[in-house]
Backbone and ligand atoms as CSV (ligand in chain L), in Angstrom:
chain,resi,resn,atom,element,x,y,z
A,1,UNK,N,N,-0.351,-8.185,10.872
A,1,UNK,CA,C,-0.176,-6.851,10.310
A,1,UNK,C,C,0.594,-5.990,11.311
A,2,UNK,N,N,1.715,-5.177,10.761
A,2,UNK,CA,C,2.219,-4.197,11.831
A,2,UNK,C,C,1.942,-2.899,11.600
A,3,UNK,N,N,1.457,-2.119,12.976
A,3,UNK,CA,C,1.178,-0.945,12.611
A,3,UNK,C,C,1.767,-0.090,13.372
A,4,UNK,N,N,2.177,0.661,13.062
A,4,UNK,CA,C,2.589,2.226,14.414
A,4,UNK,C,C,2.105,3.218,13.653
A,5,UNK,N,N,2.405,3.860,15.106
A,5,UNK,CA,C,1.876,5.343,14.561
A,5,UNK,C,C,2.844,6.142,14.044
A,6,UNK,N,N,2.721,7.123,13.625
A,6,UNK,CA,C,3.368,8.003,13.111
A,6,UNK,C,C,2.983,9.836,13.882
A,7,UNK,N,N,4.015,10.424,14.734
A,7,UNK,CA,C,3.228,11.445,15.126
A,7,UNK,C,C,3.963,12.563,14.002
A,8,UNK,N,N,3.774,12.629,13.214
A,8,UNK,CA,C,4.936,13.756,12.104
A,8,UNK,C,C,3.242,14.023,11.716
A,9,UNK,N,N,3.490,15.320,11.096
A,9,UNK,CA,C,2.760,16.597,10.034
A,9,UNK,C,C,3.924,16.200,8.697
A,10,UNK,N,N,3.055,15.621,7.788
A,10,UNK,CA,C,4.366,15.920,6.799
A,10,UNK,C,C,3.501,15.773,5.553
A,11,UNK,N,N,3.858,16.887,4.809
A,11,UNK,CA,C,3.172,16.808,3.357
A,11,UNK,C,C,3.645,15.408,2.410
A,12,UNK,N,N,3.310,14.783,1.670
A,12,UNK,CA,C,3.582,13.887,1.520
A,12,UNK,C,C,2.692,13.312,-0.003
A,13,UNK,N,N,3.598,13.021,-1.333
A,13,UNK,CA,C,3.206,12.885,-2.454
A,13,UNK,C,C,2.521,11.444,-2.583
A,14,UNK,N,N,1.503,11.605,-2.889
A,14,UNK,CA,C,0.586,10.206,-3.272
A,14,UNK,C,C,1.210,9.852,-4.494
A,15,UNK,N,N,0.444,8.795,-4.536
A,15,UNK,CA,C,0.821,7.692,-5.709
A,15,UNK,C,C,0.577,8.185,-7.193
A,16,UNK,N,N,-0.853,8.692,-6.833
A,16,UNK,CA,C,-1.248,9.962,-7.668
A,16,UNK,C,C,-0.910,11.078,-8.526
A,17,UNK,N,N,0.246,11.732,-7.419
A,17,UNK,CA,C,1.198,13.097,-7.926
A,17,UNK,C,C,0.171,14.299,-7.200
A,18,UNK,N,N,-0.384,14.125,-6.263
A,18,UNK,CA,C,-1.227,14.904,-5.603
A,18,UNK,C,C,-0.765,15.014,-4.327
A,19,UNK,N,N,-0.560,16.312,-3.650
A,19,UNK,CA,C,0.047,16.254,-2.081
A,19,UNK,C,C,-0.798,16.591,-1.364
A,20,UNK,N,N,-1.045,15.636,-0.042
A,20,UNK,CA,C,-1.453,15.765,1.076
A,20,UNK,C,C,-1.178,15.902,1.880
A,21,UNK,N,N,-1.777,16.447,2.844
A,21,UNK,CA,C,-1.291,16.404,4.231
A,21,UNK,C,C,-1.674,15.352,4.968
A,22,UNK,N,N,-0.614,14.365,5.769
A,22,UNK,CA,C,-0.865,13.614,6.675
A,22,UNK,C,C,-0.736,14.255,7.989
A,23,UNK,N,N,-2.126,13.379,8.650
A,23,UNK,CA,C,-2.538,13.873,10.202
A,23,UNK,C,C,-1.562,13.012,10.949
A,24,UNK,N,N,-1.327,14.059,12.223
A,24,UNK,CA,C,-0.447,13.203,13.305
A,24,UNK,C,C,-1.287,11.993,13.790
A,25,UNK,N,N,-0.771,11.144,13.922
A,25,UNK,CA,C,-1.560,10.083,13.923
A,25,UNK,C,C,-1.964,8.976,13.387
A,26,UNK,N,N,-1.891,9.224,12.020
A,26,UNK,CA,C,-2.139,8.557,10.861
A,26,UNK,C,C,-1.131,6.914,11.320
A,27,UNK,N,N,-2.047,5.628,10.980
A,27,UNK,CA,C,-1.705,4.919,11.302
A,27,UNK,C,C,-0.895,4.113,9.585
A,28,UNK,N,N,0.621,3.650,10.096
A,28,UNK,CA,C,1.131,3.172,8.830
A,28,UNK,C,C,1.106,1.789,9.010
A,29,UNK,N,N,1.072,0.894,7.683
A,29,UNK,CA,C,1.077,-0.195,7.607
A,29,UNK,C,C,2.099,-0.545,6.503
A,30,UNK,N,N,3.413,-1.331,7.118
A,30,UNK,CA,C,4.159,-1.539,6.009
A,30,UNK,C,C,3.782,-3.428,5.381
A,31,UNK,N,N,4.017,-3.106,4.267
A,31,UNK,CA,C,3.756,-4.511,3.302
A,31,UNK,C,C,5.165,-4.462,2.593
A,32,UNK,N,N,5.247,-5.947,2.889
A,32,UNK,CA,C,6.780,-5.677,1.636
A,32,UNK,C,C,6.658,-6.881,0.747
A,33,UNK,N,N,6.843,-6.996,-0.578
A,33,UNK,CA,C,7.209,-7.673,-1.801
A,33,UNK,C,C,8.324,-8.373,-1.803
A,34,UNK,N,N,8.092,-9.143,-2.257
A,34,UNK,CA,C,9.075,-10.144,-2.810
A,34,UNK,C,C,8.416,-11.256,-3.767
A,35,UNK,N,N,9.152,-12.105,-4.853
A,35,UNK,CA,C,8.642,-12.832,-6.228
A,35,UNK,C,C,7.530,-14.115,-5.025
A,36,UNK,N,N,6.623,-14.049,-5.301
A,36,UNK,CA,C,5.623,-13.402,-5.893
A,36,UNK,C,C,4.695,-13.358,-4.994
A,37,UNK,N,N,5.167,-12.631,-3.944
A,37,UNK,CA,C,4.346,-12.316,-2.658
A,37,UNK,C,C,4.200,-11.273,-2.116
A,38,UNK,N,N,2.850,-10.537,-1.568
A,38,UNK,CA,C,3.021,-9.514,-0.997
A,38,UNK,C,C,3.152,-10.377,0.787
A,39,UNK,N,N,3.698,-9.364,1.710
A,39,UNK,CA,C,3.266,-9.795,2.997
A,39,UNK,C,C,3.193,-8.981,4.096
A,40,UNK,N,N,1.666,-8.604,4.585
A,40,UNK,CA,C,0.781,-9.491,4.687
A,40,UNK,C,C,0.118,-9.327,3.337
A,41,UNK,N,N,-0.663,-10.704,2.725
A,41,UNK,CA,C,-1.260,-10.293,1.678
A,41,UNK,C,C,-2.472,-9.675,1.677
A,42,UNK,N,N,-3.194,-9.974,2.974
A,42,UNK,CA,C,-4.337,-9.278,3.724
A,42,UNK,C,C,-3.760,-8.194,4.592
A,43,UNK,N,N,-4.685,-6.883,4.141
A,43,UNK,CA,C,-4.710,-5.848,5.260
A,43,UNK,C,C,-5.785,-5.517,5.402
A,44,UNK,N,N,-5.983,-5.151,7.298
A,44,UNK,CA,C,-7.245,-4.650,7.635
A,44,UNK,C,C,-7.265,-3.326,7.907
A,45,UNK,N,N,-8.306,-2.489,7.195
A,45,UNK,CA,C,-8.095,-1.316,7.116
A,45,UNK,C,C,-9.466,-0.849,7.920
A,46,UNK,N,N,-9.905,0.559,8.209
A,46,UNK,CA,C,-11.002,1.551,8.953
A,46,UNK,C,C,-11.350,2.263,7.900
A,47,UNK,N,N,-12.923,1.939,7.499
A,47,UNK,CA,C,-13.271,2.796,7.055
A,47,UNK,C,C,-13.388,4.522,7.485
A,48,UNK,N,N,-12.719,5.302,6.818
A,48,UNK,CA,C,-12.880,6.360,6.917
A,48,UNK,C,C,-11.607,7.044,7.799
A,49,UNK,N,N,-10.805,6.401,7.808
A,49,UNK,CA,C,-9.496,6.264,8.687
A,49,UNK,C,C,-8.453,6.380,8.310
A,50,UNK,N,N,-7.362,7.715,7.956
A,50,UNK,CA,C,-6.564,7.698,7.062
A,50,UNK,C,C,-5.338,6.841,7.419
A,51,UNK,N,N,-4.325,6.012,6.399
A,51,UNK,CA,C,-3.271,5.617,6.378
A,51,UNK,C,C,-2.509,5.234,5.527
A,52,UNK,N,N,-1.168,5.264,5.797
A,52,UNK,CA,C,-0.082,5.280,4.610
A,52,UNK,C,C,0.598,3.666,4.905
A,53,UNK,N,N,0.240,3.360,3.582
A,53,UNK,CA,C,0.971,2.696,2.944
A,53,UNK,C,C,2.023,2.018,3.067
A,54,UNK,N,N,3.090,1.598,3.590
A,54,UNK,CA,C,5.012,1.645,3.784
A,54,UNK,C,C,5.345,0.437,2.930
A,55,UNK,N,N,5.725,0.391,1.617
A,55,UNK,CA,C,5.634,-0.513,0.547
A,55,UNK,C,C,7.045,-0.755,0.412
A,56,UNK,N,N,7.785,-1.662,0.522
A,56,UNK,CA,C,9.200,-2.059,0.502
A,56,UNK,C,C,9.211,-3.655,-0.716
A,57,UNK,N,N,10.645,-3.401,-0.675
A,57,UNK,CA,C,10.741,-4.740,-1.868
A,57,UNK,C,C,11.949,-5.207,-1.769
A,58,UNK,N,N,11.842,-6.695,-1.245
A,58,UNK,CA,C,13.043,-7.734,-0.563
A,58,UNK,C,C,13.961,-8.278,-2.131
A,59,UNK,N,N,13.698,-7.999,-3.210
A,59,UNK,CA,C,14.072,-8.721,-4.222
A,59,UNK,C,C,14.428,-7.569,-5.282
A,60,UNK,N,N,13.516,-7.155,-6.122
A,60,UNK,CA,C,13.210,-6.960,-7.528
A,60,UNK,C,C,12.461,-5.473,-7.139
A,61,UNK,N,N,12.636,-4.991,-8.470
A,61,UNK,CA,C,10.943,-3.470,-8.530
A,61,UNK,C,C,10.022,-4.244,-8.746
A,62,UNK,N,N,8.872,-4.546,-7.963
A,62,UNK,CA,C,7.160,-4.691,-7.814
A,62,UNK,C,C,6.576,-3.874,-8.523
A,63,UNK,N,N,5.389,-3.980,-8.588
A,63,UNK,CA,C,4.138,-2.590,-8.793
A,63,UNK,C,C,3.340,-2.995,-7.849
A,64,UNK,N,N,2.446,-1.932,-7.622
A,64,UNK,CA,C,1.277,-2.460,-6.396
A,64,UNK,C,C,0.213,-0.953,-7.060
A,65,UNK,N,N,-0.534,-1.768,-7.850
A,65,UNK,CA,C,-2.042,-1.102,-8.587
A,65,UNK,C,C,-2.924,-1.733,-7.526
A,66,UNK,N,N,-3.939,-0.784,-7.268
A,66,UNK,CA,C,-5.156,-1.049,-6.904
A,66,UNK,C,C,-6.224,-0.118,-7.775
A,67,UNK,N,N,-6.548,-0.748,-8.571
A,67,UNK,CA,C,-7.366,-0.285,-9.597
A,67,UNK,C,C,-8.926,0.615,-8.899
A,68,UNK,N,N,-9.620,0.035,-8.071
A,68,UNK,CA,C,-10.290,0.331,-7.558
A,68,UNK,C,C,-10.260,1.769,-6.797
A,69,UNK,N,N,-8.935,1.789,-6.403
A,69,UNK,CA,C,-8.881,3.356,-5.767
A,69,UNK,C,C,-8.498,4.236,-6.965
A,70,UNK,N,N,-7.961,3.534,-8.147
A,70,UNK,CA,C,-6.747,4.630,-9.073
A,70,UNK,C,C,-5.656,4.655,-8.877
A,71,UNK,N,N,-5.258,3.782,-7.816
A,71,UNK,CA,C,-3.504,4.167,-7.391
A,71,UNK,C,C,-2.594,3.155,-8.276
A,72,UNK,N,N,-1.422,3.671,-8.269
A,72,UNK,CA,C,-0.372,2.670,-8.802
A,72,UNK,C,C,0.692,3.145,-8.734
A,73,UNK,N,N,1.825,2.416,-7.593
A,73,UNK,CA,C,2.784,3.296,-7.482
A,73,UNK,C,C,3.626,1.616,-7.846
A,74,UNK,N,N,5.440,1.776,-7.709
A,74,UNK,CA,C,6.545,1.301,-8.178
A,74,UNK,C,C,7.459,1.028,-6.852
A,75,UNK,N,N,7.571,-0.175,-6.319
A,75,UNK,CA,C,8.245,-0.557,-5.349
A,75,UNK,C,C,9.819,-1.254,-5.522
A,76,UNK,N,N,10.646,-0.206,-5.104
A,76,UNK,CA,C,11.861,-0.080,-5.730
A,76,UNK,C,C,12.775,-0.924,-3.784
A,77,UNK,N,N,13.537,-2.180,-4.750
A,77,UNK,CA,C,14.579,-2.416,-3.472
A,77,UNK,C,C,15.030,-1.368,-2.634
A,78,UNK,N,N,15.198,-1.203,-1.376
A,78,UNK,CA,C,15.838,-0.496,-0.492
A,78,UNK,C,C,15.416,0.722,-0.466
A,79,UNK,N,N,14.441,1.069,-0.512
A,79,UNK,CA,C,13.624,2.233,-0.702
A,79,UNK,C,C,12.428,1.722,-0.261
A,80,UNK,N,N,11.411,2.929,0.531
A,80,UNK,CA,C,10.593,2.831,0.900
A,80,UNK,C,C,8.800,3.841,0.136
A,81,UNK,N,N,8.474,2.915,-0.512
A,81,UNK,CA,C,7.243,3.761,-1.004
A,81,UNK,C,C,6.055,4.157,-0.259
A,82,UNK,N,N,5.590,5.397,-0.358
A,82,UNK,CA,C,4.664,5.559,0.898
A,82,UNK,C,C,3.369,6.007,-0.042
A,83,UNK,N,N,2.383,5.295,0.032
A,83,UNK,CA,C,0.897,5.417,-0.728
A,83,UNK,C,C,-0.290,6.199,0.673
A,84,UNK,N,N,-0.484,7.314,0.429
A,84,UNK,CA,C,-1.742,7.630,2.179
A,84,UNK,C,C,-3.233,7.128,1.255
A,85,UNK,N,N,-3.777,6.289,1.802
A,85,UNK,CA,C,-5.354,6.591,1.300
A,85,UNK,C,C,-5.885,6.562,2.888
A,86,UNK,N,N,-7.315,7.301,2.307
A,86,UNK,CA,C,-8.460,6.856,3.021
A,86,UNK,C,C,-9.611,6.663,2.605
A,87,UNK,N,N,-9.795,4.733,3.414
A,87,UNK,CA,C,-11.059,3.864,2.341
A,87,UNK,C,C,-12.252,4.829,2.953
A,88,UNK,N,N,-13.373,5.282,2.257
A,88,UNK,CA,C,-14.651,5.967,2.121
A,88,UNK,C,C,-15.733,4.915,1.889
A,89,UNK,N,N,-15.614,3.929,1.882
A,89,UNK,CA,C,-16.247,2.050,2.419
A,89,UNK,C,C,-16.129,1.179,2.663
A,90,UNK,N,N,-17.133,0.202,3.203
A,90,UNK,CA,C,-16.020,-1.268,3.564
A,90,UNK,C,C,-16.311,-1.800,2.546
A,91,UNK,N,N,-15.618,-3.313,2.473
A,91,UNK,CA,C,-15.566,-3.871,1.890
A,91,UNK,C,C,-14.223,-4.366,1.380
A,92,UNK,N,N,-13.699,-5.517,0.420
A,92,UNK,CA,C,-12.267,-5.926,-0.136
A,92,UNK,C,C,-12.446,-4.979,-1.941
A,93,UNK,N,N,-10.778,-4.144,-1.487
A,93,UNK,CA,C,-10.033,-3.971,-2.517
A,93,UNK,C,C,-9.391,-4.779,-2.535
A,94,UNK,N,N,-9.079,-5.129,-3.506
A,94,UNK,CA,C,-7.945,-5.959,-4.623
A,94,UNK,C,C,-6.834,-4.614,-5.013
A,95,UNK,N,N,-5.465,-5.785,-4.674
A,95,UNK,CA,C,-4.480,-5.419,-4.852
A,95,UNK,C,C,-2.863,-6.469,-5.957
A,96,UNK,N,N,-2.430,-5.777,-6.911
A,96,UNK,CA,C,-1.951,-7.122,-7.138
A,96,UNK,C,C,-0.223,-6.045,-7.752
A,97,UNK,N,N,0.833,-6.700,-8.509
A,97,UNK,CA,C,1.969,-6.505,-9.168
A,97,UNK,C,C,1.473,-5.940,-10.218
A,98,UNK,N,N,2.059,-5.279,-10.818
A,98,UNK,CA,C,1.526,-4.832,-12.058
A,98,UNK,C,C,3.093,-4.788,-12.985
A,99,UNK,N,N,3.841,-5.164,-12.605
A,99,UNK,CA,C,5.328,-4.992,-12.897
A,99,UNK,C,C,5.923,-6.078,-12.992
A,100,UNK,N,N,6.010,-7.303,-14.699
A,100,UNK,CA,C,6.376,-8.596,-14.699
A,100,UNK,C,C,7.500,-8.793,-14.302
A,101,UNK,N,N,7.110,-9.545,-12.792
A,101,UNK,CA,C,8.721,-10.078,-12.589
A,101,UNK,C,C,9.126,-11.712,-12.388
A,102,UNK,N,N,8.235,-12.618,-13.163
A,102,UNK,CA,C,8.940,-13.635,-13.227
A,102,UNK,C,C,7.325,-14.907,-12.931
A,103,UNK,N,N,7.644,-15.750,-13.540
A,103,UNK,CA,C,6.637,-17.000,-13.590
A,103,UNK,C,C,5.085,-17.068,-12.786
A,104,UNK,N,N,5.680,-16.276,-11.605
A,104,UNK,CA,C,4.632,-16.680,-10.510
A,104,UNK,C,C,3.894,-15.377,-10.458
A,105,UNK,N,N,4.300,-13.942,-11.281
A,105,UNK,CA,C,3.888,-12.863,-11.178
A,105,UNK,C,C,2.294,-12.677,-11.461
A,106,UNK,N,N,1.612,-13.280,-12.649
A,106,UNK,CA,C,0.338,-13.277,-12.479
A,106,UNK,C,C,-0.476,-13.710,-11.092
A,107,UNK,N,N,0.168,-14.459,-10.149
A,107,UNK,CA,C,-0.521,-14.475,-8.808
A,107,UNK,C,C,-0.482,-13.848,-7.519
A,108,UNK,N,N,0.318,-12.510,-8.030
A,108,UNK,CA,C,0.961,-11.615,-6.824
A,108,UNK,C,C,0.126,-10.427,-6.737
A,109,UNK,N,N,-0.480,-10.948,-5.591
A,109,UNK,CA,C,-1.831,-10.028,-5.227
A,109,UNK,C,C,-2.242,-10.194,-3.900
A,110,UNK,N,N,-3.317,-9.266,-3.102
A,110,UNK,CA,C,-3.550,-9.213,-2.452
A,110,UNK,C,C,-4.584,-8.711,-1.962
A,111,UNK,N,N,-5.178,-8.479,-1.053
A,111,UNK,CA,C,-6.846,-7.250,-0.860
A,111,UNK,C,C,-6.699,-6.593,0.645
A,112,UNK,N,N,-7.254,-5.663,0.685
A,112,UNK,CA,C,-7.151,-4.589,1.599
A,112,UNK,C,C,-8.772,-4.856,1.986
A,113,UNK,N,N,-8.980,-5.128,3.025
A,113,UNK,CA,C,-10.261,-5.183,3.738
A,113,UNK,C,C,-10.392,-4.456,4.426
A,114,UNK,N,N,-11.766,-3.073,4.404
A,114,UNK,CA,C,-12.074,-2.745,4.600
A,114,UNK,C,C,-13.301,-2.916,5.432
A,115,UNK,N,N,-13.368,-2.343,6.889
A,115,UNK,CA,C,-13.787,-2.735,7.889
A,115,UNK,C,C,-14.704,-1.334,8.704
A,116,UNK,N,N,-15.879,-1.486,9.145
A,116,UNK,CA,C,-16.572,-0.774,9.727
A,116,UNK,C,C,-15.492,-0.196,11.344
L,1,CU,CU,CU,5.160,-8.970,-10.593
């Protein structure tokens, strides 16, 4: 998993359509798509620990729903999608495509583990 930090203040539209403010600090994790993979398909996340998202796509437009939180945003080539959550428990979310792009698409998924 790669992470940096980010030291910016920057309001910043969720997946949602709701704006937040991200804290300096806030740790990002980019995942990028391609048919029919996320990678990493595992992320380890902090409970209670805010971070964004950095959702990129080597191929095609993706989706990346995680039903469990409510989110669902659209991962567009050469563009960078930025989702902030913060998990409020541990445990694995499930993450998968929601956007048919081809044979192998029903298995393009992934989970966000959530970690004490
Ligand atoms: Cu797909």
């Amino acid at each position: 998993m790669i992470q940096r930090r980010v030291f910016l203040l920057a309001a910043m539209a969720t997946a949602a359509g709701t704006v937040r403010l991200v804290q300096a600090g806030t740790n990002e994790v980019r995942i990028s798509a391609k048919k029919f993979e996320f990678n990493p398909a595992e992320v380890r996340l902090k409970v209670g620990q805010p971070v964004v998202l950095v959702l990129t796509s080597e191929d095609r437009i993706h989706g990346f729903k995680v039903p469990d939180l409510g989110l669902r945003a659209e991962i567009v080539p050469g563009q960078e999608t930025r989702v902030a959550l913060t998990p409020d428990k541990t445990g694995q979310i499930v993450f998968f495509c929601d956007v048919f792009c081809g044979d192998g698409h029903e298995e393009m998924g992934g989970t966000l583990i959530v970690e004490a």
